[in-house]
C-alpha positions as CSV (number, residue, x, y, z in Angstrom):
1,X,-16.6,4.0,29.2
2,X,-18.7,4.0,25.7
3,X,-17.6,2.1,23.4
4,X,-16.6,4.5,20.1
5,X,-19.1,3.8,17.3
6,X,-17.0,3.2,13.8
7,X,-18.8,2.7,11.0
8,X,-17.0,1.1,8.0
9,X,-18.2,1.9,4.7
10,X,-17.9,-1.2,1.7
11,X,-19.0,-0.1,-1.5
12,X,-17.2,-2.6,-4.2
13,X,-16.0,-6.3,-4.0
14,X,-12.0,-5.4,-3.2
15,X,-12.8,-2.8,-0.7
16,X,-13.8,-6.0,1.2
17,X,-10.1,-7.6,1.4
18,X,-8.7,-3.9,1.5
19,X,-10.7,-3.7,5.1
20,X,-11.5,-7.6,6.4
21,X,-8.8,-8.0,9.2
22,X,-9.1,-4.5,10.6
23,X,-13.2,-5.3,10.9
24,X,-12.2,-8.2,12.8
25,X,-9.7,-6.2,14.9
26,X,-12.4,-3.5,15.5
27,X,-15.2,-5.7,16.2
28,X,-12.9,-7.3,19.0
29,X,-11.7,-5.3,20.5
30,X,-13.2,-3.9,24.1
31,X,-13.1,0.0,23.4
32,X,-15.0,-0.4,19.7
33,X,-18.3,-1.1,18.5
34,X,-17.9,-1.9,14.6
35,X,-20.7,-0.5,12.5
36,X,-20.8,-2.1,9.1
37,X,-23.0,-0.3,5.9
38,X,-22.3,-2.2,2.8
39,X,-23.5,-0.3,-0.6
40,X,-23.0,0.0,-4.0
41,X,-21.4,-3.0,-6.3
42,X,-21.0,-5.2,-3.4
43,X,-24.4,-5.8,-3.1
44,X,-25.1,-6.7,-7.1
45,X,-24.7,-10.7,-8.3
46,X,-22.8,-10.0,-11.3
47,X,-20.0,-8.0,-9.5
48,X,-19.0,-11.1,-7.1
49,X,-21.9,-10.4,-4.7
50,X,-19.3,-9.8,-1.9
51,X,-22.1,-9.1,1.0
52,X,-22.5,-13.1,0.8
53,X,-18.9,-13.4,1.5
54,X,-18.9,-10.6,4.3
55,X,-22.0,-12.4,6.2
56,X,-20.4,-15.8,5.9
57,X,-17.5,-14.5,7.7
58,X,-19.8,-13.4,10.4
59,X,-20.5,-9.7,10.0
60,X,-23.9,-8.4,11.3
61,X,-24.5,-6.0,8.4
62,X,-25.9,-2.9,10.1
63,X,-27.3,-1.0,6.7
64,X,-27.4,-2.0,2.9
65,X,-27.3,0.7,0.5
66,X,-28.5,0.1,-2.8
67,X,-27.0,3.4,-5.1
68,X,-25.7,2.2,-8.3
69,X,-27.8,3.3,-11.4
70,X,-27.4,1.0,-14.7
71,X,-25.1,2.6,-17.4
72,X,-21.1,2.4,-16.4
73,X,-20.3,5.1,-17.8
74,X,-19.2,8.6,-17.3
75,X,-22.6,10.1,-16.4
76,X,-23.7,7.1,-14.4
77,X,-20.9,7.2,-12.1
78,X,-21.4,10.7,-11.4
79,X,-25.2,10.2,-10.6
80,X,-24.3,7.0,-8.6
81,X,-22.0,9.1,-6.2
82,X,-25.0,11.7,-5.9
83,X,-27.4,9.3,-4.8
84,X,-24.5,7.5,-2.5
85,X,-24.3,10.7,-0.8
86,X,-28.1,11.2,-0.3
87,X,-28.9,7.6,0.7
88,X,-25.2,7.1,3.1
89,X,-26.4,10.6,5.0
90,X,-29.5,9.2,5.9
91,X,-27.8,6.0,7.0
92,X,-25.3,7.9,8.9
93,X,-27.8,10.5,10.5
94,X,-29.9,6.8,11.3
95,X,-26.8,4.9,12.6
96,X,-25.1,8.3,14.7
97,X,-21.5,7.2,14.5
98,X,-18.4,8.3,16.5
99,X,-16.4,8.0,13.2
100,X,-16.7,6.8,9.3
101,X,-13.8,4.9,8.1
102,X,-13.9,5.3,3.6
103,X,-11.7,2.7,1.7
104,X,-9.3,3.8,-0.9
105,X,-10.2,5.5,-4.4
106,X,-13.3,3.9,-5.9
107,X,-15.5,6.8,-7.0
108,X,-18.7,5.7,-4.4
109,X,-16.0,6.6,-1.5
110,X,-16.2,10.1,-1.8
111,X,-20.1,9.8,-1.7
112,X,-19.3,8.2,2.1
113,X,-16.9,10.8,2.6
114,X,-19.4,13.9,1.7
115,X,-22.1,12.3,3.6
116,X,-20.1,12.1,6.5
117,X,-18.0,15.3,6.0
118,X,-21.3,17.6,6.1
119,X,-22.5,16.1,9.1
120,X,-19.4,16.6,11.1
121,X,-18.5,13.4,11.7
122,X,-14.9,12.9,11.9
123,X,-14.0,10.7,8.9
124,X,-10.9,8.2,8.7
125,X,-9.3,7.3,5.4
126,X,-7.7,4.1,4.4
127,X,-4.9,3.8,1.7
128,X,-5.0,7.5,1.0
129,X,-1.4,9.1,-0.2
130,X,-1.1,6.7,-3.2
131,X,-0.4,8.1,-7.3
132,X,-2.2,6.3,-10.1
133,X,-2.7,8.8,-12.8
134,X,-6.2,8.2,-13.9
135,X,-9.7,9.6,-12.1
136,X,-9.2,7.3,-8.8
137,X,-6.7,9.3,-7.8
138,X,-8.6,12.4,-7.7
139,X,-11.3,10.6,-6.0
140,X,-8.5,9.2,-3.3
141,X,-7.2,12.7,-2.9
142,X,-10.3,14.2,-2.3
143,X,-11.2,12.1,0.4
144,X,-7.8,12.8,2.1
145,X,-9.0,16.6,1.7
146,X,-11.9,15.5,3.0
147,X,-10.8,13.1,6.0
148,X,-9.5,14.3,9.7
149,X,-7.5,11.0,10.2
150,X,-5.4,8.9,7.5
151,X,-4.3,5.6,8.0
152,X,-1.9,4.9,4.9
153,X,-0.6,2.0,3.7
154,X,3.0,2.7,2.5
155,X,5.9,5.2,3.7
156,X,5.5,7.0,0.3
157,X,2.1,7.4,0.8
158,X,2.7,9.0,4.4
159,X,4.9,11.6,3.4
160,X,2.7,12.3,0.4
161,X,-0.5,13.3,2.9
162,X,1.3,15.2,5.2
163,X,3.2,17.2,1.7
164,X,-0.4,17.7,0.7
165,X,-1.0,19.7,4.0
166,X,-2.0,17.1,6.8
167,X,-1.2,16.7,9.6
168,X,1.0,14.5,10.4
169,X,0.3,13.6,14.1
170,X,-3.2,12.0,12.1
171,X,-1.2,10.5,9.3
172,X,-0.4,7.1,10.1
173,X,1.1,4.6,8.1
174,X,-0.4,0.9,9.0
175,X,0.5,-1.0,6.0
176,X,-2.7,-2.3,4.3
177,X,-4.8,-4.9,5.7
178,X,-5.2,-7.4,2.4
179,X,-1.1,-7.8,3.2
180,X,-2.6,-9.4,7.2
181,X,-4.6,-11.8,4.8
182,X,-1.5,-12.8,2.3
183,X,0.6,-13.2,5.4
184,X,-1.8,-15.6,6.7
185,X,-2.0,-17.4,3.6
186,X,2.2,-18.0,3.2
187,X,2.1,-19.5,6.4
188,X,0.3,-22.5,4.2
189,X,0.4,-21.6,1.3
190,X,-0.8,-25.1,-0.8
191,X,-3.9,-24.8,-3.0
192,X,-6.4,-26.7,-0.9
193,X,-9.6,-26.3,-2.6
194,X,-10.6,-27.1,-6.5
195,X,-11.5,-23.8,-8.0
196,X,-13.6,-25.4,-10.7
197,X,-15.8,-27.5,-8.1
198,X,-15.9,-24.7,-5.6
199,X,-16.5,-21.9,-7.2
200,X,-18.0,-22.6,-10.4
201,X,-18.1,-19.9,-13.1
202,X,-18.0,-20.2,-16.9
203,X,-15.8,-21.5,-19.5
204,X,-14.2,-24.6,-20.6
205,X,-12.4,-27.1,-17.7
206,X,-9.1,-26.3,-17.8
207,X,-6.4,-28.5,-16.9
208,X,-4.8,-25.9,-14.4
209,X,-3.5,-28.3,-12.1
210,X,-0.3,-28.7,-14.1
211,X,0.2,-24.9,-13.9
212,X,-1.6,-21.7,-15.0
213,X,-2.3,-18.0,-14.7
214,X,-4.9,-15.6,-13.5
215,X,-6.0,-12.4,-15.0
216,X,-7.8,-9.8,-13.5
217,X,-7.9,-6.6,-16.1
218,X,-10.6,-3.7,-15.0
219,X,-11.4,-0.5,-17.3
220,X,-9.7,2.4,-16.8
221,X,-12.0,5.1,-16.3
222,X,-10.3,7.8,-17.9
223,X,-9.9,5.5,-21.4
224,X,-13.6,4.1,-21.1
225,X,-13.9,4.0,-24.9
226,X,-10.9,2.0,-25.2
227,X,-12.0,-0.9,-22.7
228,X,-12.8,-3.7,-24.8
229,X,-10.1,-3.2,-27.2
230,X,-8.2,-3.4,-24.3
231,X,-9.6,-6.5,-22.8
232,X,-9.8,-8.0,-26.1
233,X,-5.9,-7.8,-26.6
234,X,-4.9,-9.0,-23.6
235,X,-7.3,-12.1,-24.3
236,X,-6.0,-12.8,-27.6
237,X,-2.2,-13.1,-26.0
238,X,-3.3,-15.1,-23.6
239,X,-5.7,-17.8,-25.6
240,X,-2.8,-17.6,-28.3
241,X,0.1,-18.7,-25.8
242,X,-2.5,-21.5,-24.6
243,X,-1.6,-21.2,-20.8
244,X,-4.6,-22.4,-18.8
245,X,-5.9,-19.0,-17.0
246,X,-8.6,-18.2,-14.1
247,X,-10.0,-15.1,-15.6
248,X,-11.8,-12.2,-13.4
249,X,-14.5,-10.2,-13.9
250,X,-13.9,-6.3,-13.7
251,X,-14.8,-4.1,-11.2
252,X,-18.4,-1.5,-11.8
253,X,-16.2,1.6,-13.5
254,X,-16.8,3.9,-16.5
255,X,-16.3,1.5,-18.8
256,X,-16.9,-2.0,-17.3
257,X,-19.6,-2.9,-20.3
258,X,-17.4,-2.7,-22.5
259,X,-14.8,-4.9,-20.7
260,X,-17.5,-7.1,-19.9
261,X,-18.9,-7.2,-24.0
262,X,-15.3,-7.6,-25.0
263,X,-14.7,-11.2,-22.6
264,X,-18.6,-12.0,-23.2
265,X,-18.0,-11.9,-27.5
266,X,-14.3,-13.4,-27.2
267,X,-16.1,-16.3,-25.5
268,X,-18.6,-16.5,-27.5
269,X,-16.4,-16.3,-30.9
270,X,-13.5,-18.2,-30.3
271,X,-14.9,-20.2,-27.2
272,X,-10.8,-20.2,-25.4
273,X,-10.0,-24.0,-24.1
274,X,-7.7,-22.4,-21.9
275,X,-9.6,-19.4,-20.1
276,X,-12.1,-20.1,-17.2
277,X,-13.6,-17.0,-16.3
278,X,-14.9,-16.0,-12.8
279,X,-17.0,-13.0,-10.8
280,X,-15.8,-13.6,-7.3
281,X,-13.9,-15.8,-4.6
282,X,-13.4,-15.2,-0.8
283,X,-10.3,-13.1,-0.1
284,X,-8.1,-16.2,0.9
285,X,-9.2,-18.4,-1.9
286,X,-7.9,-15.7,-4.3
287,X,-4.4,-15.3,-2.9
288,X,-3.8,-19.1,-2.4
289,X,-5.1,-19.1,-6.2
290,X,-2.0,-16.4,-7.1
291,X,0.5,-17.3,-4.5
292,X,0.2,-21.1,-6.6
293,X,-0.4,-19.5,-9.9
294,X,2.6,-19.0,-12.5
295,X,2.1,-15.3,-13.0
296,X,-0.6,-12.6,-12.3
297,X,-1.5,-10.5,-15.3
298,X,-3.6,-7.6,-16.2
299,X,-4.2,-4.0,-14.2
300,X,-5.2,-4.6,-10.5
301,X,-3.7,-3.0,-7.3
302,X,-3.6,-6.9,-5.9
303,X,-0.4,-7.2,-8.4
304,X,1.2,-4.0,-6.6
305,X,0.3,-4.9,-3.3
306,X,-0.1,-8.5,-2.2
307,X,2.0,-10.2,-5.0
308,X,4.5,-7.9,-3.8
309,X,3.9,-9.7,-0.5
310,X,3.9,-13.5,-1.7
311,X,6.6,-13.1,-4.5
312,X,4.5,-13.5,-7.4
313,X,5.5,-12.4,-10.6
314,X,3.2,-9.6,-12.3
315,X,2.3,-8.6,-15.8
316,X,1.0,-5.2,-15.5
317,X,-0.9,-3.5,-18.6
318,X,-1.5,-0.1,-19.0
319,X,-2.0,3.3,-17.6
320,X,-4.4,2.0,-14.3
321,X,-1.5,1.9,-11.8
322,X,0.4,4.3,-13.0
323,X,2.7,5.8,-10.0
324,X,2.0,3.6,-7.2
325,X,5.0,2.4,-5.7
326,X,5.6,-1.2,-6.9
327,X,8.5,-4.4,-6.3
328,X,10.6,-6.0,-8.8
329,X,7.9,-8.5,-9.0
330,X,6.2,-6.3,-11.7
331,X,6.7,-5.5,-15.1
332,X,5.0,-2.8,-17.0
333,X,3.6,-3.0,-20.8
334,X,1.6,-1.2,-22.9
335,X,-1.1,-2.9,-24.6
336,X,0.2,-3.9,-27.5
337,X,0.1,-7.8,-28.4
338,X,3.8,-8.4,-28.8
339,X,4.7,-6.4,-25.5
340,X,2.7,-8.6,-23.8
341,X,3.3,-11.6,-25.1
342,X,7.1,-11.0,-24.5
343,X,6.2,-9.5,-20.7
344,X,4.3,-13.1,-19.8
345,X,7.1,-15.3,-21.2
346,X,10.3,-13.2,-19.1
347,X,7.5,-13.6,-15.5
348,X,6.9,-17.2,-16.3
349,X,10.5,-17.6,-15.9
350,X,10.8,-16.2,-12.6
351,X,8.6,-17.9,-11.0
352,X,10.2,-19.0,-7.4
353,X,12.8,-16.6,-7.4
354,X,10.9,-13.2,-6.5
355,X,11.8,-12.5,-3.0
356,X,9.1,-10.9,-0.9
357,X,8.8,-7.3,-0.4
358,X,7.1,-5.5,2.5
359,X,6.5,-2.1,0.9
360,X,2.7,-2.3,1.9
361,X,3.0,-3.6,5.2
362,X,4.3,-6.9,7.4
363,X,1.4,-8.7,8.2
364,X,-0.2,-6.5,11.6
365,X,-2.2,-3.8,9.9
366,X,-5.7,-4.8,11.2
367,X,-4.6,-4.6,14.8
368,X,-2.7,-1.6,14.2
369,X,-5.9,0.5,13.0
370,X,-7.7,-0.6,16.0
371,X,-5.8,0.6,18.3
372,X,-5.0,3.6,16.6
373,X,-9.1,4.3,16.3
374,X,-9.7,3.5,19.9
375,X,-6.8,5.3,21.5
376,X,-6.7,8.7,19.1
377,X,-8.4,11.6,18.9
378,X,-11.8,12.2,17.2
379,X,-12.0,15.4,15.3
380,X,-13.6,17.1,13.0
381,X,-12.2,20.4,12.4
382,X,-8.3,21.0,11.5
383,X,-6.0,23.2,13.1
384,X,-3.1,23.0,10.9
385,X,-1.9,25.8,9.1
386,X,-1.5,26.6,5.2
């Protein structure tokens, strides 16, 4: 029997945790040959560089696709997906897969998604199902238009698909596979590395040992103008309440200069004692950083999913996650100063007593998609009717 070629598609630094374990899973097990093509952001230094985490954790990297055009804005995005979807079909027409799998909402997917889609390969989705409210989740439900099998990570999510007309012997709902990594992490959970030695990045050396927060706040695509106003609120709070923070760089959206300029002049202006700012750190790393940290605060899915998972409390600002199913670990602000400042205090004092919620899966997803992917299936054309 032939092994069924999958090729996995990475195009940005969290798609990377969003898919690690079920790589592992397909590249073990005996019916699968895992095909890897990492593009876009995750081959750029200044968004985390994550194709120098994925080949340290032993992934033969079977195409790199370099797509994304300077600019991070409206236009640019559109022109990067374009040229995603010329340079992915060549890679796909090169590599012949059985199956592409496309990861979540980021607006390179649906470039993978159309390449794969016109040459009649079947195409697997991962996380599809979810509400956000801004332009990632037309982009995550046009790749479920767009995809013959969906493997969700939530029940919500699953019923949501098949409502949108799938069908539902392809809908499956795995959980998501950055909750297999935060499992393995709260088995031993203890901060075992020194961020500031290991990892370097920029910013005065904060005394974070004694307690501390991380912030991870991204541009919202469909408020792009408004980024570093954002940004620079949410700093302000945080230098002014003098909590040492580890402090993220933002993904490569419509917008992300301006986030960028907005920590870049803050630093540079007020120079924060209390803010150490970083691009990137492997996918364990980060969640031993949270699962130890007082509070998570900002606008990333890791606050909706995995602190859900490990019981950390959550500041969430803004529209970005808008509609996705979240735990009582998370509270939701607007960004105005004094909302936020009074958000951070009331998590701080929870800290402990979160208990852990399994809305986006126990622990098994990796596994779970493997077999699903070797035992299902391949199609391309649907049968179900309107």
């Amino acid at each position: 029997m032939n092994k069924r070629k999958i090729c996995v598609v990475i195009t940005a630094r969290p798609s990377y945790s969003r898919i690690k374990t079920a790589l592992t899973a397909i590249k073990n097990h005996p019916n699968l040959e895992l095909q890897l093509v990492v593009a876009g952001s995750a081959l750029l230094d200044r968004y985390g560089n994550a194709v120098e985490y994925i080949e340290r954790d032993g992934f033969k990297i079977d195409a790199k696709v370099f797509m994304v055009l300077e600019g991070e804005n409206k236009t640019s995005m559109a022109k990067t997906t374009g040229l995603g979807v010329m340079e992915l079909a060549n890679t796909f027409y090169n590599l012949k897969p059985d199956a592409v799998i496309t990861i979540a909402d980021r607006f390179e997917t649906l470039a993978t998604s159309i390449a794969a889609s016109y040459q009649n390969i079947p195409l697997i989705h991962i996380q599809g199902g979810e509400v956000t409210g801004n332009i990632d989740e037309k982009v995550r439900h046009a790749n479920t238009k767009l995809a013959d099998i969906h493997l969700v990570a939530s029940e919500d999510a699953r019923l949501r698909v098949i409502k949108m007309g799938e069908d539902e012997a392809y809908v499956f709902n795995t959980g998501c596979p950055s909750i297999d990594i935060a499992y393995q992490v709260s088995k031993s959970p203890e901060l075992n590395f020194n961020p500031l030695s290991k990892y370097g990045g920029v910013g005065s050396s904060i005394d974070w040992e004694k307690g501390y927060v991380v912030v991870m706040q991204h541009p919202v695509t469909t408020e792009y103008d408004q980024a570093k106003e954002n940004v620079t609120t949410t700093l302000k709070v945080v230098h002014e309440l003098g909590i040492p923070a580890f402090w993220f760089w933002p993904n490569v959206d419509a917008g992300a200069d301006g986030t960028s300029n907005g920590i870049r002049s803050y630093r540079e202006i007020h120079k924060p004692e209390n803010i150490h700012f970083f691009k990137n750190m492997i996918p364990e790393d980060f969640l031993r950083l949270l699962i130890n940290s007082r509070c998570l605060i900002g606008n990333s899915s890791v606050g909706i999913r995995e602190c859900a998972f490990l019981g950390v409390p959550v500041v969430n600002i803004g529209t970005r996650q808008n509609g996705r199913a979240r735990a009582a670990n998370v509270m939701d602000v607007s960004y105005e100063k004094e909302a936020i400042e009074d958000a951070i205090q009331n998590r701080l004092k929870l800290k402990g007593s979160i208990t852990n919620d399994t809305i986006y899966g126990d622990g098994n997803s990796g596994k779970k998609i493997a077999q699903i992917l070797a035992d299902i299936e391949l199609r391309f054309h649907k049968t179900i009717s309107y």
